[in-house]
CHARMM internal coordinates of N, CA and C (Angstrom, degrees):
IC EDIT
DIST 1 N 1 CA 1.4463
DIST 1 CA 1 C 1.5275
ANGL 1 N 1 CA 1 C 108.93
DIST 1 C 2 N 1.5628
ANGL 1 CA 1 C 2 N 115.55
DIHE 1 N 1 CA 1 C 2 N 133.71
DIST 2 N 2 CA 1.5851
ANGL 1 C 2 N 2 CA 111.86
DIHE 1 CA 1 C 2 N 2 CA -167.54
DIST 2 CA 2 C 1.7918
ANGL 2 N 2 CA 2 C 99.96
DIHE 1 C 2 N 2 CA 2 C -119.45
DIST 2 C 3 N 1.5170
ANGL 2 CA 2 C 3 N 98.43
DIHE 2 N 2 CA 2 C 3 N 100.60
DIST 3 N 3 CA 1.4932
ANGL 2 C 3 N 3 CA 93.05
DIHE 2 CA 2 C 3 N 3 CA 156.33
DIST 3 CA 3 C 1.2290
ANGL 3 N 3 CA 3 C 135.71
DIHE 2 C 3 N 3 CA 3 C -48.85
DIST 3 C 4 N 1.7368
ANGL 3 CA 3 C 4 N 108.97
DIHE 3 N 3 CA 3 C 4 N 131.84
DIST 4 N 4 CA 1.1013
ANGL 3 C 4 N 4 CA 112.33
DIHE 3 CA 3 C 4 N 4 CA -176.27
DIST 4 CA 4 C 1.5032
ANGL 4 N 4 CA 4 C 114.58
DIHE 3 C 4 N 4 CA 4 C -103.32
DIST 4 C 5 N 1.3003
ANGL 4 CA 4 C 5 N 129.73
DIHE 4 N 4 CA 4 C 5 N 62.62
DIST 5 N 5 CA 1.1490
ANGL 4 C 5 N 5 CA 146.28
DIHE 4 CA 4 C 5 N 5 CA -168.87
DIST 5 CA 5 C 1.8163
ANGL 5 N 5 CA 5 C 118.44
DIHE 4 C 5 N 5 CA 5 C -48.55
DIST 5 C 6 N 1.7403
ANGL 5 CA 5 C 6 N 95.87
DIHE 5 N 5 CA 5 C 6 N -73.25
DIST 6 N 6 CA 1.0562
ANGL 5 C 6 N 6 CA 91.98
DIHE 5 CA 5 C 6 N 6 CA 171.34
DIST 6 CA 6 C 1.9131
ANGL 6 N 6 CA 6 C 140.56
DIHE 5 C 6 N 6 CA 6 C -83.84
DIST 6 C 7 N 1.7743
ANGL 6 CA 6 C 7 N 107.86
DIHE 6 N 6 CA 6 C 7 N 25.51
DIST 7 N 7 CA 0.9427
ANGL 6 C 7 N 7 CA 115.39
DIHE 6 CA 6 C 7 N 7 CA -166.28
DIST 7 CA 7 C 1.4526
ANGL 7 N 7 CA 7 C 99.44
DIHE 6 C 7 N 7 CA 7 C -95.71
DIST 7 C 8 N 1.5665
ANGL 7 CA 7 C 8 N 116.48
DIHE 7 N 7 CA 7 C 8 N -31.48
DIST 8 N 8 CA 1.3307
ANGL 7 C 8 N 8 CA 124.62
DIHE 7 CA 7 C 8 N 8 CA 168.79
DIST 8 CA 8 C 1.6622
ANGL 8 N 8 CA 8 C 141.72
DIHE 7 C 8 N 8 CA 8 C -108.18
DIST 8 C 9 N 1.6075
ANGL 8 CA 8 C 9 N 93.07
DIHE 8 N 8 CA 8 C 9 N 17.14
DIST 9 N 9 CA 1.2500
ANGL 8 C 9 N 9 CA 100.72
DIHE 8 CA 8 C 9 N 9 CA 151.34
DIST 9 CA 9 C 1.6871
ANGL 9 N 9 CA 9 C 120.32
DIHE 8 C 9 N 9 CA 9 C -107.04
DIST 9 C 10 N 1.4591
ANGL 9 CA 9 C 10 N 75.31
DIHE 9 N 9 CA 9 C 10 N 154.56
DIST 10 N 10 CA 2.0195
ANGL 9 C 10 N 10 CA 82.36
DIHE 9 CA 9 C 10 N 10 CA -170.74
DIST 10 CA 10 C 1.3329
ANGL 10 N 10 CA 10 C 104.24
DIHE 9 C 10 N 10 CA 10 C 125.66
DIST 10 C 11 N 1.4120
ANGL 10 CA 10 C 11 N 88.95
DIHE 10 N 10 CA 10 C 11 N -171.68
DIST 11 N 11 CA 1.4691
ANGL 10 C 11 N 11 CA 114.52
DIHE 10 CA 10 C 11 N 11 CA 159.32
DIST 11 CA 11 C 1.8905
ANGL 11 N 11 CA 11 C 110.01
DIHE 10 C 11 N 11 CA 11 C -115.66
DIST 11 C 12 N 1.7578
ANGL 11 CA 11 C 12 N 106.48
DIHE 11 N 11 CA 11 C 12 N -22.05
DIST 12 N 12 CA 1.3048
ANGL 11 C 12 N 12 CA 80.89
DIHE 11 CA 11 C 12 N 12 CA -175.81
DIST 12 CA 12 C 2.0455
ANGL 12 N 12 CA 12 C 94.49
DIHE 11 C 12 N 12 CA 12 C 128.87
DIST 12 C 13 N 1.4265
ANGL 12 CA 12 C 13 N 77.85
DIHE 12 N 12 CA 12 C 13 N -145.93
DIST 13 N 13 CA 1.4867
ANGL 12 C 13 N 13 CA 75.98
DIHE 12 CA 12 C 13 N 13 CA 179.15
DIST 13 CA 13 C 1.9172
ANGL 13 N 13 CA 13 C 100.15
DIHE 12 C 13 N 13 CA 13 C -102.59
DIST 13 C 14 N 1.4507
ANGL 13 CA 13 C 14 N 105.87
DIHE 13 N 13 CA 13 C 14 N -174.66
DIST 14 N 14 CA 1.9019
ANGL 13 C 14 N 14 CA 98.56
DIHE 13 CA 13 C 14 N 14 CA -178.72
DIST 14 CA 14 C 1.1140
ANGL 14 N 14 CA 14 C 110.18
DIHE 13 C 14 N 14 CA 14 C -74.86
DIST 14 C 15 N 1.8446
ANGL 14 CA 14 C 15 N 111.62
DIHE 14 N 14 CA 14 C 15 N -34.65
DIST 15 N 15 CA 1.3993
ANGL 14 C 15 N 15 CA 105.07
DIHE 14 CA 14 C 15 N 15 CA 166.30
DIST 15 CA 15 C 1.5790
ANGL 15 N 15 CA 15 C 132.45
DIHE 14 C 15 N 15 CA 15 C -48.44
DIST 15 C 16 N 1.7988
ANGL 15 CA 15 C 16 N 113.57
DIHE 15 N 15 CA 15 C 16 N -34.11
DIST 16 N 16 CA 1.0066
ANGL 15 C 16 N 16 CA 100.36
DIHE 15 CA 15 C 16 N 16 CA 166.07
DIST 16 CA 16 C 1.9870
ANGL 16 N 16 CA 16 C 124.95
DIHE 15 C 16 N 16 CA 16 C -79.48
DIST 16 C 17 N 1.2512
ANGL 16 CA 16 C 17 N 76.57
DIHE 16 N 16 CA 16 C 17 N -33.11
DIST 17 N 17 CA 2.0314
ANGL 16 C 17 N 17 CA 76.37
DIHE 16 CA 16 C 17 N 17 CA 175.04
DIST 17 CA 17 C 1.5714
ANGL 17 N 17 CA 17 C 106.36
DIHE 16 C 17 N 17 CA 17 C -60.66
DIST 17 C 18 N 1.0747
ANGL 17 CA 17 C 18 N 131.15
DIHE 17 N 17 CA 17 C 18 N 0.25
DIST 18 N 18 CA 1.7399
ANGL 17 C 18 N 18 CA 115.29
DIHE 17 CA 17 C 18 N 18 CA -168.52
DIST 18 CA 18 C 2.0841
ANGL 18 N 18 CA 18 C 77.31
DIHE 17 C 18 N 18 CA 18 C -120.47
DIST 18 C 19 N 0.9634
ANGL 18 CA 18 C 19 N 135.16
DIHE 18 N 18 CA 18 C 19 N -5.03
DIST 19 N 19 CA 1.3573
ANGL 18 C 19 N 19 CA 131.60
DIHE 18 CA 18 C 19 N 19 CA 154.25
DIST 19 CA 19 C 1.5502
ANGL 19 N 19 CA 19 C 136.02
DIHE 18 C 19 N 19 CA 19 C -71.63
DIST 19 C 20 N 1.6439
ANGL 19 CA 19 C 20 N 90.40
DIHE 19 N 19 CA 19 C 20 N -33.57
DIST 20 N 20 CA 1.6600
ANGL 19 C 20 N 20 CA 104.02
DIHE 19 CA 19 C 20 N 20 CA -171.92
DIST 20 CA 20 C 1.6367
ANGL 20 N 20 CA 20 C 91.70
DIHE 19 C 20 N 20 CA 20 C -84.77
DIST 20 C 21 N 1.1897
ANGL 20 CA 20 C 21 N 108.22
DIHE 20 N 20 CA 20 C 21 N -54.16
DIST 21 N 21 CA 1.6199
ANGL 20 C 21 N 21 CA 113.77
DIHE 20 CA 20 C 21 N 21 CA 167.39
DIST 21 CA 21 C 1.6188
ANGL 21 N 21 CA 21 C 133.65
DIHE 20 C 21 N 21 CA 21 C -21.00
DIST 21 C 22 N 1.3205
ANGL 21 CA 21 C 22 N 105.58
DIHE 21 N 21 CA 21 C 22 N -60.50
DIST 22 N 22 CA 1.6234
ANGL 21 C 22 N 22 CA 130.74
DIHE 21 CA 21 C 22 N 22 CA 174.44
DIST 22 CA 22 C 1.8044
ANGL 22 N 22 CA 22 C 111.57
DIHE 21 C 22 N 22 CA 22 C -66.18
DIST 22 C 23 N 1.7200
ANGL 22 CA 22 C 23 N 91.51
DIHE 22 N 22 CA 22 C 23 N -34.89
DIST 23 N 23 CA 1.8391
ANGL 22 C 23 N 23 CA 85.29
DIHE 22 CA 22 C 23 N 23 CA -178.20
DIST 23 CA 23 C 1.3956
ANGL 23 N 23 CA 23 C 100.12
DIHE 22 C 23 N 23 CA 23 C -90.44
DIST 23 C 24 N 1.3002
ANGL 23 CA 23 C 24 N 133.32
DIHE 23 N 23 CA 23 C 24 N -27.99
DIST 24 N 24 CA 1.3931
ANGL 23 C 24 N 24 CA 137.05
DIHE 23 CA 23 C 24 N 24 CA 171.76
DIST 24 CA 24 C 1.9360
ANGL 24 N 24 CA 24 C 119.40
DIHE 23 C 24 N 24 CA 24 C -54.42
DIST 24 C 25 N 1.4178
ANGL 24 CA 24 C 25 N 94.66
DIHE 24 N 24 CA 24 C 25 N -35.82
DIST 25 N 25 CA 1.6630
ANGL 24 C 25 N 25 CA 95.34
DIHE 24 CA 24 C 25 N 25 CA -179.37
DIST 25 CA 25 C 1.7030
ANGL 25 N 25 CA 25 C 89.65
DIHE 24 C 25 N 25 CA 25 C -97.39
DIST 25 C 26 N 1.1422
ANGL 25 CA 25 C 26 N 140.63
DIHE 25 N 25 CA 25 C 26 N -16.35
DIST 26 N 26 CA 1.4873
ANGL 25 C 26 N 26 CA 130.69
DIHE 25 CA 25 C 26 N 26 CA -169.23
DIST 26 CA 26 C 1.8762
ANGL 26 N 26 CA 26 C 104.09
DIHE 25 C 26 N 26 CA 26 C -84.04
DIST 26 C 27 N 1.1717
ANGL 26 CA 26 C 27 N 109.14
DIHE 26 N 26 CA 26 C 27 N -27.55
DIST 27 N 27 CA 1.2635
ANGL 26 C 27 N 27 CA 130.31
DIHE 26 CA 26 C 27 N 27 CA 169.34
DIST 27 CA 27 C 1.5470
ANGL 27 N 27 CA 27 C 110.10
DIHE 26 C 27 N 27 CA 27 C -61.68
DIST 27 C 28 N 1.5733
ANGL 27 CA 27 C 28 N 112.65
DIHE 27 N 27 CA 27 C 28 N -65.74
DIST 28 N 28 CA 1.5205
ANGL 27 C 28 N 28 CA 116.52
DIHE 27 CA 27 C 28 N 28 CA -165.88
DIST 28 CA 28 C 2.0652
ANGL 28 N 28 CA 28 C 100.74
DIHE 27 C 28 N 28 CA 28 C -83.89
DIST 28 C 29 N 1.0504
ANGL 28 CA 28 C 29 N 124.00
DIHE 28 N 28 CA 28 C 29 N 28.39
DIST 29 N 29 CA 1.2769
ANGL 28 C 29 N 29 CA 124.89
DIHE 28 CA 28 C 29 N 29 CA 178.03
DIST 29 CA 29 C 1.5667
ANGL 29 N 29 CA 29 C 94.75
DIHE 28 C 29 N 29 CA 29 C -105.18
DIST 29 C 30 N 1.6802
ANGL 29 CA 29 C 30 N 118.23
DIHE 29 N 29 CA 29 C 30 N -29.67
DIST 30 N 30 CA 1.3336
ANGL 29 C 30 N 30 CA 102.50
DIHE 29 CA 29 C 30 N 30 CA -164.00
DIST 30 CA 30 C 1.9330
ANGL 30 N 30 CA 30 C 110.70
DIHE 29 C 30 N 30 CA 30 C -69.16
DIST 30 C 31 N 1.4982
ANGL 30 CA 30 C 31 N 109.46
DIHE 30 N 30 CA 30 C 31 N -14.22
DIST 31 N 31 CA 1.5277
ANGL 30 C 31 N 31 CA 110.96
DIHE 30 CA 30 C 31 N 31 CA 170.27
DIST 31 CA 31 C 1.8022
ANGL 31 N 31 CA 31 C 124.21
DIHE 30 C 31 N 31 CA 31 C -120.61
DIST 31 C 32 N 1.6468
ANGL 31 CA 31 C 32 N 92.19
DIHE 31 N 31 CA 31 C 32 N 36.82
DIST 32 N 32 CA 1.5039
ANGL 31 C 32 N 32 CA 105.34
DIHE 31 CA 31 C 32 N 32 CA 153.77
DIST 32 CA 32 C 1.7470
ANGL 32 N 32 CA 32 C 130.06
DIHE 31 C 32 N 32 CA 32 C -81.17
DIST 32 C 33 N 0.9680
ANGL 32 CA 32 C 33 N 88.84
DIHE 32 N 32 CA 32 C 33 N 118.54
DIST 33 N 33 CA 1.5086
ANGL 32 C 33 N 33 CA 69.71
DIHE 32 CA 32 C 33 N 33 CA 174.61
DIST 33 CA 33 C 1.6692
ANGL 33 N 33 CA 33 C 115.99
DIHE 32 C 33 N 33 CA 33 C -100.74
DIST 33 C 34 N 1.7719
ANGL 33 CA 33 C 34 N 90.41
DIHE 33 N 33 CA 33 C 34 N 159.04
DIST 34 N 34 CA 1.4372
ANGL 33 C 34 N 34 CA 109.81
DIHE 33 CA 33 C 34 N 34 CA -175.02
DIST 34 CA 34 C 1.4174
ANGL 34 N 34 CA 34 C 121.84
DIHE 33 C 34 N 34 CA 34 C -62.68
DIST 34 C 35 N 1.3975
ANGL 34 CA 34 C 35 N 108.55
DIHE 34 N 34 CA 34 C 35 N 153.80
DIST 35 N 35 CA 1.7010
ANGL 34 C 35 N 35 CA 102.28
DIHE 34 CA 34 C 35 N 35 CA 176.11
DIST 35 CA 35 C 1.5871
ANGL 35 N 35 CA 35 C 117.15
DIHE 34 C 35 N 35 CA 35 C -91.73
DIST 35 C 36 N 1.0977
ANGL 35 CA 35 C 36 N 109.13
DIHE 35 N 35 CA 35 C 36 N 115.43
DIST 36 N 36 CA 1.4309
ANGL 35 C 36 N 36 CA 119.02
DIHE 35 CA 35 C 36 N 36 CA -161.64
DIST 36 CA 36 C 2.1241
ANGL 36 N 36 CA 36 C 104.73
DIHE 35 C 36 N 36 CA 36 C -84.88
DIST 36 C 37 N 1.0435
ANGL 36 CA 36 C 37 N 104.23
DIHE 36 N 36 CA 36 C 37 N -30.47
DIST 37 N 37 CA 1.5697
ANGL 36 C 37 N 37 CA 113.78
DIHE 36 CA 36 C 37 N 37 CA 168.07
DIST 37 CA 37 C 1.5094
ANGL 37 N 37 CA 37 C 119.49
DIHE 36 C 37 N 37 CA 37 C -123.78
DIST 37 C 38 N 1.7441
ANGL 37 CA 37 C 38 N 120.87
DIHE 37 N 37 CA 37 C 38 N 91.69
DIST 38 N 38 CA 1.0595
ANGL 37 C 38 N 38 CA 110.89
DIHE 37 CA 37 C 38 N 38 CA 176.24
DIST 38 CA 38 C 1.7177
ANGL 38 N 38 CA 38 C 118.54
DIHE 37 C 38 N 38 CA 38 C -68.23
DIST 38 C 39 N 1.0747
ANGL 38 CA 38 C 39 N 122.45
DIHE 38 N 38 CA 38 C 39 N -10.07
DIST 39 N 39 CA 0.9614
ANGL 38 C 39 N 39 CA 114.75
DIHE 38 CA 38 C 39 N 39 CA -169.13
DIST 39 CA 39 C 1.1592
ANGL 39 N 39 CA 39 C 116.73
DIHE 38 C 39 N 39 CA 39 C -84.40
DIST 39 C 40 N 1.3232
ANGL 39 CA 39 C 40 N 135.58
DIHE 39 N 39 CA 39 C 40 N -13.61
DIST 40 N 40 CA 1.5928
ANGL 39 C 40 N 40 CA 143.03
DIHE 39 CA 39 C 40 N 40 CA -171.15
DIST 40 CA 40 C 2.0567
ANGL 40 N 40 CA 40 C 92.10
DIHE 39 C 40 N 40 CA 40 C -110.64
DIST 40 C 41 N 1.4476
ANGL 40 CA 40 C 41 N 107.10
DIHE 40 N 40 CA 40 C 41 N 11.77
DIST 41 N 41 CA 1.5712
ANGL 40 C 41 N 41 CA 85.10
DIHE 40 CA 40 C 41 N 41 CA 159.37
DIST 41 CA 41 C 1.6746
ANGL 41 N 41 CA 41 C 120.01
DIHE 40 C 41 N 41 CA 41 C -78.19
DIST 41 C 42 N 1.2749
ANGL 41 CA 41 C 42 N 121.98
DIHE 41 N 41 CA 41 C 42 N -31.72
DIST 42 N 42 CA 1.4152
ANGL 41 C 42 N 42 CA 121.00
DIHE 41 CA 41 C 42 N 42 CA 177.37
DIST 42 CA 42 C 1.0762
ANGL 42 N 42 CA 42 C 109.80
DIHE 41 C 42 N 42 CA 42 C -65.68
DIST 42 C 43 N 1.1687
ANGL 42 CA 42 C 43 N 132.63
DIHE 42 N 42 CA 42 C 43 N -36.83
DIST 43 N 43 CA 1.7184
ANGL 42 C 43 N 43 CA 124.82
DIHE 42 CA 42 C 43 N 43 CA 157.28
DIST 43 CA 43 C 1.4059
ANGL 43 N 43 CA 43 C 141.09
DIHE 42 C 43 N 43 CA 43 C -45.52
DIST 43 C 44 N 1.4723
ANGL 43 CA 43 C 44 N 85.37
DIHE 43 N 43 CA 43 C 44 N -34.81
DIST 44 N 44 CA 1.5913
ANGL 43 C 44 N 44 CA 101.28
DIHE 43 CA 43 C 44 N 44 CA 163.27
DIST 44 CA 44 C 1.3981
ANGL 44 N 44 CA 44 C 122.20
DIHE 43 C 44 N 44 CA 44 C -81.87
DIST 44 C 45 N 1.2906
ANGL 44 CA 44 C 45 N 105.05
DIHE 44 N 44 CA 44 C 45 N -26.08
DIST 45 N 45 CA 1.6733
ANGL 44 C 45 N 45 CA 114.75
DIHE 44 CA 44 C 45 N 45 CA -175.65
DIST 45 CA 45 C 1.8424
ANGL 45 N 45 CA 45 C 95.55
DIHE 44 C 45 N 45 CA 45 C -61.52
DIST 45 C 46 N 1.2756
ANGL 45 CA 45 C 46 N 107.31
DIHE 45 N 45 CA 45 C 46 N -36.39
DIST 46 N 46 CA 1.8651
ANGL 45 C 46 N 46 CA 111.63
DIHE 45 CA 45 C 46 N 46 CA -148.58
DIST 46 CA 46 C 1.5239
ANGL 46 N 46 CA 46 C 95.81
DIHE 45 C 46 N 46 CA 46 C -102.42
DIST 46 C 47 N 1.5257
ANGL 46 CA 46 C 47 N 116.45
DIHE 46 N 46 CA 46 C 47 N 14.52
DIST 47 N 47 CA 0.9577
ANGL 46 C 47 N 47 CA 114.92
DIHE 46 CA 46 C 47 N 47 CA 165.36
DIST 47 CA 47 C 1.9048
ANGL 47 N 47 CA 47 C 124.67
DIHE 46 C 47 N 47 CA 47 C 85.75
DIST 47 C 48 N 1.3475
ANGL 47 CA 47 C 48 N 96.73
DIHE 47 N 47 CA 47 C 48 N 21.19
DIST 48 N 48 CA 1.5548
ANGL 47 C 48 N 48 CA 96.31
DIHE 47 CA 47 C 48 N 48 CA 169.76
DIST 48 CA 48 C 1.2392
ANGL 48 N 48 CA 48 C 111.57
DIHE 47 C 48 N 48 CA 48 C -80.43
DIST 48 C 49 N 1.7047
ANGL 48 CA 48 C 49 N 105.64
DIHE 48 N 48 CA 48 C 49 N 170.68
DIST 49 N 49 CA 1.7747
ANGL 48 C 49 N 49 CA 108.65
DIHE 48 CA 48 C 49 N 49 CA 166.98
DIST 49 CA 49 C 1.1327
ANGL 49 N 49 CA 49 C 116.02
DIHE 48 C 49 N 49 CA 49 C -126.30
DIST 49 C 50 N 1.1678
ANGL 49 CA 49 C 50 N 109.30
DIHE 49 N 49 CA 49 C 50 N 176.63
DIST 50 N 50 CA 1.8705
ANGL 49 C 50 N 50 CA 120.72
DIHE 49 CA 49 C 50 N 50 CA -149.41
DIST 50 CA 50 C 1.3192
ANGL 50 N 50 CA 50 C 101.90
DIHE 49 C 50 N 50 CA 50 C -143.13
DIST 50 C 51 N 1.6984
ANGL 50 CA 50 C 51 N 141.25
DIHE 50 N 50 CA 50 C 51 N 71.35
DIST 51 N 51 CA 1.3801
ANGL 50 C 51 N 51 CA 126.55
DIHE 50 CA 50 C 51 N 51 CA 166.23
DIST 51 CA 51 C 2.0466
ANGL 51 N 51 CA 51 C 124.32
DIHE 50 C 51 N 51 CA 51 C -85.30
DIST 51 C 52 N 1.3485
ANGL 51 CA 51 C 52 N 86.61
DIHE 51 N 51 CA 51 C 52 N 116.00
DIST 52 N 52 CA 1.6254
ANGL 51 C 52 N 52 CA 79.53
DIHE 51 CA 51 C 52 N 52 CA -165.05
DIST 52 CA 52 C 1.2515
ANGL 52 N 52 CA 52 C 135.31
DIHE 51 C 52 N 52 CA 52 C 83.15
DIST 52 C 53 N 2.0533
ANGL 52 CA 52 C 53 N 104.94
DIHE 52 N 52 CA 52 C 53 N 13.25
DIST 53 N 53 CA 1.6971
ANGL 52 C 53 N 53 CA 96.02
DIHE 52 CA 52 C 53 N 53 CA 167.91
DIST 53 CA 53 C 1.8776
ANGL 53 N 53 CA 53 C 82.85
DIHE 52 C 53 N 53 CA 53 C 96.65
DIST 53 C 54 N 1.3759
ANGL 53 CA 53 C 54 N 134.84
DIHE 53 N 53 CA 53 C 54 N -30.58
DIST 54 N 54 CA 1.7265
ANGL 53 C 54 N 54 CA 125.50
DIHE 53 CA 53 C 54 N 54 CA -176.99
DIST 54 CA 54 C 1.6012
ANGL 54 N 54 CA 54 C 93.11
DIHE 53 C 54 N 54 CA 54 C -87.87
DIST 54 C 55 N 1.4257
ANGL 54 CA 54 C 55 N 97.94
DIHE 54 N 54 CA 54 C 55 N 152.11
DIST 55 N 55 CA 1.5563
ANGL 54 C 55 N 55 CA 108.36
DIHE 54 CA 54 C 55 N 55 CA 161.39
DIST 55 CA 55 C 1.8631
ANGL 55 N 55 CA 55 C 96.68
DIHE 54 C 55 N 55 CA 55 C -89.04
DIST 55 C 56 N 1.7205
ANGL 55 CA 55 C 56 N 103.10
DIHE 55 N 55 CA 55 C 56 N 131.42
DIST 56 N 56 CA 1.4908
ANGL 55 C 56 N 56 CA 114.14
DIHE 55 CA 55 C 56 N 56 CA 158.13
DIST 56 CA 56 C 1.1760
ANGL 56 N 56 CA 56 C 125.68
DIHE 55 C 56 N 56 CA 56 C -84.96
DIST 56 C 57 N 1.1395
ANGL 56 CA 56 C 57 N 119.63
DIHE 56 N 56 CA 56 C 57 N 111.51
DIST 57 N 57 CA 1.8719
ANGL 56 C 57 N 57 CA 118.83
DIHE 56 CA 56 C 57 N 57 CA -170.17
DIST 57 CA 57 C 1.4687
ANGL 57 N 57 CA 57 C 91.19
DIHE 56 C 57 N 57 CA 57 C -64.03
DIST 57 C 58 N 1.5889
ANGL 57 CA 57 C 58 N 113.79
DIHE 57 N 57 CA 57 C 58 N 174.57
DIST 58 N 58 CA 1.1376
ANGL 57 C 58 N 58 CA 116.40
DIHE 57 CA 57 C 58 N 58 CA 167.82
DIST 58 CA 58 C 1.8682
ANGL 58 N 58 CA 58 C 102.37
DIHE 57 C 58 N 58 CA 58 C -135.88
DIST 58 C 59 N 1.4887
ANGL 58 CA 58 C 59 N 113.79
DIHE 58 N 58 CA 58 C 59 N 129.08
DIST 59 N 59 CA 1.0681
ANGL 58 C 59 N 59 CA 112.86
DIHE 58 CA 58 C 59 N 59 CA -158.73
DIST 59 CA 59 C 1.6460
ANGL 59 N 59 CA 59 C 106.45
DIHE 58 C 59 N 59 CA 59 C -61.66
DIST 59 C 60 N 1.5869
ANGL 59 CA 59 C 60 N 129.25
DIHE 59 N 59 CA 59 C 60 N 154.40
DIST 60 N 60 CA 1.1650
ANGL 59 C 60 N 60 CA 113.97
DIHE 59 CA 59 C 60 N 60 CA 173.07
DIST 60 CA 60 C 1.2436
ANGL 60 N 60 CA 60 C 121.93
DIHE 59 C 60 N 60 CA 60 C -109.87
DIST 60 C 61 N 2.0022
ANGL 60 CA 60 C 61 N 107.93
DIHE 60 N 60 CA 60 C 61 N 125.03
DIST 61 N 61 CA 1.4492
ANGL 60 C 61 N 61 CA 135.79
DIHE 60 CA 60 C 61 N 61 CA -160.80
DIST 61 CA 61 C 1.5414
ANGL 61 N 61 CA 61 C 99.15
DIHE 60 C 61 N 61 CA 61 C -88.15
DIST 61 C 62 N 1.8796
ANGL 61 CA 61 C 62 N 94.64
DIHE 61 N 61 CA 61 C 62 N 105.21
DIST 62 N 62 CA 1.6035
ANGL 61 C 62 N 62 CA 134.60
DIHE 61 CA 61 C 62 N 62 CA 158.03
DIST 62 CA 62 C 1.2266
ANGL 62 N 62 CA 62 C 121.66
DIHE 61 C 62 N 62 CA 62 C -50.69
DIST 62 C 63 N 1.5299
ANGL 62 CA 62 C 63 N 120.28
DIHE 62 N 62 CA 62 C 63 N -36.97
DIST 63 N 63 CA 1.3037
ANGL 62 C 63 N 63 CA 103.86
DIHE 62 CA 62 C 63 N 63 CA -177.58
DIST 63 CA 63 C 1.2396
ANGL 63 N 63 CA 63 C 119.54
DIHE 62 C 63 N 63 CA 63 C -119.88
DIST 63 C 64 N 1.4748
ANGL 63 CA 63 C 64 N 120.31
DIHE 63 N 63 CA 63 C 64 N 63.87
DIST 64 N 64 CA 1.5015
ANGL 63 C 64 N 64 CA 147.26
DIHE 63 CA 63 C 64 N 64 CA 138.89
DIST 64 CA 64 C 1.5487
ANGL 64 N 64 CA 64 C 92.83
DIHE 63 C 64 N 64 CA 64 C -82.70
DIST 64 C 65 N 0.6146
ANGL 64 CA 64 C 65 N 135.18
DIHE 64 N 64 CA 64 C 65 N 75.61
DIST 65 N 65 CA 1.9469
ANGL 64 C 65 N 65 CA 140.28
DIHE 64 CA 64 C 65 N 65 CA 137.02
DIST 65 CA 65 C 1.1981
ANGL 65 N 65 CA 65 C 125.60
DIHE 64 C 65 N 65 CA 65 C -59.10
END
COOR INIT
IC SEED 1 N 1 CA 1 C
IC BUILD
């Protein structure tokens, strides 16, 4: 019996890894969800928080001097 070792490791060639790739993220898009408020993405980028749909202020710490 002749192992076929290197026939099933990998991906293959890059062409195929940049294939398995594209159907793998084309797949996981179908349970993304949409952004319903673009405008509170830069807020999120800079690190605000959001409990329940409210923005949480964060009090501002004085004694960093």
């Amino acid at each position: 019996m002749k192992l076929r070792t290197k026939v099933t490791r990998g991906a293959g060639s890059p062409a195929a890894a940049l294939a398995m790739v594209f159907k793998l993220v084309e797949s996981a898009q179908e349970s993304w969800r949409a952004i319903t408020a673009p405008h509170l993405v830069a807020l999120v980028r800079n690190g605000a928080r959001f409990e329940n749909g409210h923005l949480v202020e964060r009090p501002e710490d004085t004694s960093a001097a």
